[in-house]
Structures are given as structure tokens and as C-alpha cells.
N, C-alpha and C positions, 0 to 999 in steps of 0.2 A: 340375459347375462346377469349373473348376482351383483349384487354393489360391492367393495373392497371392503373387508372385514378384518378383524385381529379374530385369532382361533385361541385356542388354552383347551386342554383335558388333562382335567385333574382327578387324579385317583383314588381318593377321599373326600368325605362328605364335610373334613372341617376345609380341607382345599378349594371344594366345591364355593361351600359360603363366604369363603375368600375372596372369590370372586366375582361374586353376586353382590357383595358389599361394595366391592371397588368401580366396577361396571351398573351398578343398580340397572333403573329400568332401559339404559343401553345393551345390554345382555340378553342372548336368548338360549333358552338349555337347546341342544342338539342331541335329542335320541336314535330314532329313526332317519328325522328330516323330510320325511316323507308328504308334509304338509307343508313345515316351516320354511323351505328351500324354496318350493314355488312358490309360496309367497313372500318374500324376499325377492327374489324374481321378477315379481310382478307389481315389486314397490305396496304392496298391502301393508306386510309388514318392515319398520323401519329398526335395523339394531348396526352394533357398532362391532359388537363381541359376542363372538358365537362359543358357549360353551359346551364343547362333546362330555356327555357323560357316559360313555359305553364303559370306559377302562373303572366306573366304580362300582367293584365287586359286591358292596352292598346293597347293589340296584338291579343284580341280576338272581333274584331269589325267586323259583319257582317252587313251592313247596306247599304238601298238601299234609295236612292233620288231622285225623278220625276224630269230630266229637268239635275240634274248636273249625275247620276250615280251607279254605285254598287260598294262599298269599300269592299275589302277581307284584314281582317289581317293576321299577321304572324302564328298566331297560330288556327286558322277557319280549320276546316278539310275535307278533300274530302267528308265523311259524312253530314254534314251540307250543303254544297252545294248542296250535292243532294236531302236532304229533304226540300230543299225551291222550292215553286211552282213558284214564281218569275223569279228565276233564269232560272229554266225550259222552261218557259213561256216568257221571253223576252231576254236571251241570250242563248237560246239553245245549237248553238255554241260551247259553253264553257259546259255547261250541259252533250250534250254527249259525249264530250272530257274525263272530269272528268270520269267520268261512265268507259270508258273502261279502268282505272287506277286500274292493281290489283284485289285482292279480298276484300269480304266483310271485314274480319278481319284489312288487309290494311287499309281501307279507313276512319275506324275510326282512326285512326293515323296518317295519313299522311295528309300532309299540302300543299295549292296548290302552295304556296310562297316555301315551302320546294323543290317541284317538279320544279320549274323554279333556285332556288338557287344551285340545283344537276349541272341545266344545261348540260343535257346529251340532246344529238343530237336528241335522241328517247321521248322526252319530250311529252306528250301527250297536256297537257296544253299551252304550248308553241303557237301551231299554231293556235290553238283559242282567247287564248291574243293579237295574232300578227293580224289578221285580225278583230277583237273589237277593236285595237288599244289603250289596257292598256296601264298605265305611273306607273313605280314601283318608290314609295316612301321610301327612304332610309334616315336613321337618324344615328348618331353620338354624342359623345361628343360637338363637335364642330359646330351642326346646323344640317339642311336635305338639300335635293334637293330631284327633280322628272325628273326621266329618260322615255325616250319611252322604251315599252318593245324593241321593236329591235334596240337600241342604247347597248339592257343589256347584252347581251352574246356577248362575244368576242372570244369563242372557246371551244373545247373540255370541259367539267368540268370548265368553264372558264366565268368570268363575271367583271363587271367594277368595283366590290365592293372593295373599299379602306381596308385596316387595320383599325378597330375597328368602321365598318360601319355595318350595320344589315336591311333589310328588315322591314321597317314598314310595308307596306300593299301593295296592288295592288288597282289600283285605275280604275275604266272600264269606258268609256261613255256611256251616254245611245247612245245606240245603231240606226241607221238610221231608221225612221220611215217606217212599211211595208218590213220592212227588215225578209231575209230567211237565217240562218245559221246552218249549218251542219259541223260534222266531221265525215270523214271517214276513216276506221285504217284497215288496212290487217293487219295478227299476228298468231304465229301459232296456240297458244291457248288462247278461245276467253275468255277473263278478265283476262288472267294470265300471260299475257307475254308481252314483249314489241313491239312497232310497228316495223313490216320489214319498213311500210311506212303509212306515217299520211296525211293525206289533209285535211284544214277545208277550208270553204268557205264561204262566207258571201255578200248576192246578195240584190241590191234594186234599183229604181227608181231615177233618176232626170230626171221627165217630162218622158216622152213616154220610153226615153233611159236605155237598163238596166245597171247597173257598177256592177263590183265583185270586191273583195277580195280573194286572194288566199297564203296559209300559207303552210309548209311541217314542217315532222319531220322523222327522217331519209334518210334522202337526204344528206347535206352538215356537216360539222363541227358543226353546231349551226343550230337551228330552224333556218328555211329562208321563210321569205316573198316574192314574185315573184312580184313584182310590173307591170315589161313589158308585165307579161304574160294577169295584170290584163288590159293592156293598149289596148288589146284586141278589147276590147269592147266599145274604144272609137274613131273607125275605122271602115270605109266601109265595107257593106259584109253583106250576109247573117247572121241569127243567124249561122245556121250549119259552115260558114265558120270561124266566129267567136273564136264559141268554138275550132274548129281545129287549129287554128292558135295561141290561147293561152295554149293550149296541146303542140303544137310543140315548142311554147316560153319554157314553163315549162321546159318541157325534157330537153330542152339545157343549163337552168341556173343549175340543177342541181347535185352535183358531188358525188353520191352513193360510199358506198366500197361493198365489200363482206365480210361476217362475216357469223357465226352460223346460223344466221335467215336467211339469203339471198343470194346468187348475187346481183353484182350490174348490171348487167343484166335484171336480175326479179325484183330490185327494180324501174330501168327505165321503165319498161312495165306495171309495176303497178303504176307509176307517171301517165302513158299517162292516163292508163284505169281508174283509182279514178279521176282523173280532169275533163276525157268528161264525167266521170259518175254524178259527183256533177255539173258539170255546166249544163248539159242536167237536172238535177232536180230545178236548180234555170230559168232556162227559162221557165218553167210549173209553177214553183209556185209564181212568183216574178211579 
């Protein structure tokens, strides 16, 4: 059963901070809830004041732009993402990330800004932002700023977001031209559970040469970008040697535990075997 709360939805962002000011760190935003309610629930998390923000229109922005982008607001739902061909169709990546998020019920609720503001290690959307290379737009009382997604999580349950700051939107690139992205997710049960281990990938062209992106979730403390793993491929060698040598990079940057879902045993041998498996499908199709 939840604990007794005050509720408020307010339908503006200076109403918003009005809020957030009076209630400070007693306060918790209510998008989805799809996280926050069960843990409330389960006494994890403690607030006094739940604020709903669905009713503000400037949080419901799905909008895409040839040349600058795709903007997700805070309150856009895993839903909606997936019923845009767009998305599908020019950031896959992030497409099938979403998708293995939950079930159908879920998905109409949950928020993909929700899903990175949890900031759990197992974020499915995480490693897809992290190799698209989103910048998360945060606003305040006091003005905004635009972060890189991996400048955003700073640990466990953990992010850079100040007291009475809040998630505008996620802001994405268009994406490299000719470009191939995928996410692959081991999990015990498939749409329902969370990843033992996540790899997206994100492969394309400059000139003859191919570059990757390579992102995790359930590997370290925080969704992690491998950068040196991606440095790979801008190194002597065959492809095959290639890809090995960015497998064996992987493995080493990252620091699996064991838990319910896994060892972290089986979590490193499913790093090696998701990373030659997605980079062997971006040298065929890239």
C-alpha cells in the first residue's frame, strides 16, 4: 500500500517550479509512475508530494527535424515511440531498445525521460542515447542547460539533477548518415524483465573506414559507453581482428556484480558474445 501523500498537477512549468520550491526534496515528479509508485510502495523511495506532470503541454513534444533532430519530452511515452515509423526507421537503435521495455500495459505509461531519470544500471534506453549521442535538457526556476547523456548519470539511482530541476526533454541527432543501429538485450523473460546485459551499437562510414559506437547496461554502476573499445576500428587489422580486439577492450572496461538475474561471470561472457555478435552484423550491413 502507498504511504498518504499530497498530490498537485500543475499545468505549467513556472507552476511546476512552484512547487518544487515549496515541497523541495519532499517532492517527487509523477510521469509515468511506472517505477516511482513501486517504489514508494516498497518504502525505497520516501516523498510527501507527488507531483503529476502529464497535464504540461510543454512536456508532451514529440517532434522530429531534418538536419537538426528528434526531441522526446518528459512526458512522450514508450507507446508513442513506438508507433512512430520515423523513429523506427531512422533511429532504430533506440526503437528496439524501447520495445524490449516491459509490457504492453507498461508502455503506455512509462516515459522514456522517466526511464533514464530512474537511472538504474539496467536502463534499457540508456545505451541507445549513449551511442545516438543525446544531450538531456533540464530546466528550473532559475533557467536550463543541456547535458550529454553520459555526462547524466553519476551512479546507482543517481544523476546530476540539482534540487528543483526537472527533465525537459531528450534532445537526439540526426543520426550519421548510412548509419546501422541495434540493441541487443539478454533477459530471462523476453519483454518482462530487466536486462542481465544490454549492447547497443551504432556503425557507419567515413570514407571506406568503418567507426562504431558501443553502449552497455548492466555492466557497471551507470549505463557505460566504451569508447576505447570503439577505438577499435581506428586501428590496423583485419575486420576479424578488429572486432576481437574491441570484445576484449569491452570485457575489460566493464565491472558486472551478480545478482538474481546473473553472475557476473555470465554477465562478462555475454559482454564478449552481444558485442562480436552486433559488430559481426554492422560489418555486413554498414
Amino acid at each position: 500500500m502507498l504511504p498518504k501523500l499530497e498530490y498537485s498537477s500543475p499545468k505549467t512549468l513556472e507552476e511546476l517550479f512552484e512547487v518544487l520550491e515549496k515541497y523541495q526534496e519532499k517532492a517527487k515528479i509523477l510521469a509515468g509512475g511506472t517505477d516511482l509508485l513501486v517504489s514508494l510502495r516498497d518504502r525505497v523511495e520516501k516523498a510527501r508530494h507527488l507531483v503529476d506532470i502529464k497535464k504540461i503541454k510543454e512536456l508532451d513534444r514529440l517532434e522530429y527535424r531534418k538536419g537538426e533532430g528528434l526531441i522526446i519530452g518528459a512526458t512522450v511515452t514508450l507507446r508513442r515511440i513506438l508507433e512512430s515509423q520515423l523513429i523506427r526507421e531512422k533511429y532504430p537503435v533506440l526503437w528496439e531498445a524501447v520495445k524490449t521495455i516491459g509490457d504492453v500495459i507498461l508502455k503506455n505509461r512509462a516515459t522514456l525521460v522517466g526511464n533514464i531519470c530512474n537511472a538504474s544500471p539496467a536502463a534499457d534506453s540508456a545505451p541507445a542515447l549513449l551511442v545516438l549521442e543525446a544531450n538531456v535538457r533540464i530546466v528550473s526556476k532559475e533557467g536550463s542547460r543541456e547535458v550529454p547523456i553520459d555526462k547524466f548519470f553519476t551512479g546507482v539511482k543517481k544523476t546530476i539533477l540539482r534540487s528543483g530541476e526537472v527533465v525537459k526533454e531528450v534532445v537526439v541527432p540526426e543520426p550519421p548518415s548510412n548509419s546501422f543501429g541495434r540493441y541487443l538485450k539478454m533477459m530471462r523473460v523476453w519483454s518482462e524483465d530487466l536486462a542481465i546485459v544490454g549492447v547497443a551499437g551504432l556503425g557507419y562510414r567515413e570514407g571506406r573506414e568503418l567507426r562504431v559506437r558501443l553502449a552497455y547496461s548492466s555492466v557497471a554502476p551507470t549505463p557505460l559507453r566504451i569508447r576505447e573499445a570503439e577505438e577499435a576500428f581506428t586501428r590496423d587489422g583485419t575486420m576479424e581482428e578488429r572486432i576481437e580486439r574491441a570484445v576484449q577492450v569491452a570485457s575489460q572496461r566493464v565491472s558486472p556484480i551478480s545478482d538474481v538475474r546473473g553472475s557476473a561471470e555470465y554477465r562478462l561472457n555475454l559482454v564478449k558474445v552481444l558485442t562480436r555478435r552486433l559488430l559481426k552484423q554492422m560489418v555486413e550491413v554498414v
